[in-house]
Structure formats: structure tokens, C-alpha cells
N, C-alpha and C positions, 0 to 999 in steps of 0.2 A: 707714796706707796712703799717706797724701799726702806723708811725707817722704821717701818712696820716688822722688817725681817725676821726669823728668831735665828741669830747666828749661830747658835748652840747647836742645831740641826745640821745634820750633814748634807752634801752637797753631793751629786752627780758628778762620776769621773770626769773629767775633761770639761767641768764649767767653771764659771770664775763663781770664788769665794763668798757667800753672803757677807762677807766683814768687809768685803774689798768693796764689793758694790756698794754697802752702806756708806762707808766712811767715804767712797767717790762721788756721791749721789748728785754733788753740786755742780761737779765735772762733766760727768757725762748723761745727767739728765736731759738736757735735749738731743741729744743724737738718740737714745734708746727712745726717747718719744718720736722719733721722726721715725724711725724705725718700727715701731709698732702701730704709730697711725696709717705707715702706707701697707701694713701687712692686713687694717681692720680695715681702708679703703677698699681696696684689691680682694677680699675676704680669704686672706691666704696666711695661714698661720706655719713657720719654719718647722722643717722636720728635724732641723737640733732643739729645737725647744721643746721636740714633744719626746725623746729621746731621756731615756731615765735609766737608770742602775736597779736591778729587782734585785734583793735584799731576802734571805731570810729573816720571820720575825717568831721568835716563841711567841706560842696563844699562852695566855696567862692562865691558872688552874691548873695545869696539864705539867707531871711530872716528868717524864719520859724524856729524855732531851734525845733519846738516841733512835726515837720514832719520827720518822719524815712528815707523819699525820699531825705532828703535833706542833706542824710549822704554819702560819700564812706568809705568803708573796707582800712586800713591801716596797713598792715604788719610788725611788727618790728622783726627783724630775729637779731641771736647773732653776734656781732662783727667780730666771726672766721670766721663765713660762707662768710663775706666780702673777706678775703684775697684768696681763690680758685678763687672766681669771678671775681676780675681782676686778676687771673694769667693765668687763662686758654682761 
């Protein structure tokens, strides 16, 4: 699941790197499985993983840059929270 990343994408202050997790994936793939198996046991998903940076983002067409309407809210959530997401 983690080579799947796109690294290029930014990451949420305070989580570890998608490059770092890829390139460690070999290292620490079982501990982050054990770790997310007993969070879908228990059906308990961590509140740093749901925990994201909002971001403005320009809406595309829309000239104005100095009108607040011409913004959406953009979510960046940690890396880890990715791999539950597509598994469940």
C-alpha cells in the first residue's frame, strides 16, 4: 500500500514524510500493521490520523485572487490515514 504514495504531494504538519515512509516501508511495515489491525479490531481509528492541515485552494476559472469566494478548503491528512482508507 505504501508504494502506492504520490511523494510529490504535501504532507500534514507534524506527520512523517511520504518519501520517508516509502523508502522505510520494509522496516516498519509490520509494526504499522499491528497497529492498524488492533485500531480495525477494537473499531477505534486515532485522532492524529484524522487530524489534517486545511489549506487554501484557488477554484480554477476564477480570476480574482483577492476575493475569499474564490477559495475552497483543502484538506491535507497524514499519509497513514491513507492506508485504513483503501483497506476497509
Amino acid at each position: 500500500m505504501m508504494k502506492q504514495f504520490d511523494t510529490k504531494r504535501g504532507t500534514s504538519f507534524g506527520s512523517i514524510p511520504g518519501k520517508i515512509l516509502k523508502d522505510s516501508k520494509d522496516i516498519i511495515k509490520t509494526k504499522v500493521t499491528q497497529i492498524l489491525n488492533i485500531g480495525k479490531t477494537k473499531s477505534v481509528f486515532s485522532n492524529e490520523m484524522k487530524r489534517g492541515d486545511i489549506n487554501p485552494a484557488f477554484k480554477p476559472g476564477k480570476n480574482n485572487r483577492m476575493d475569499t469566494g474564490n477559495y475552497r478548503p483543502l484538506s491535507v491528512l497524514p499519509y497513514l490515514s491513507k492506508i485504513p482508507e483503501r483497506d476497509f
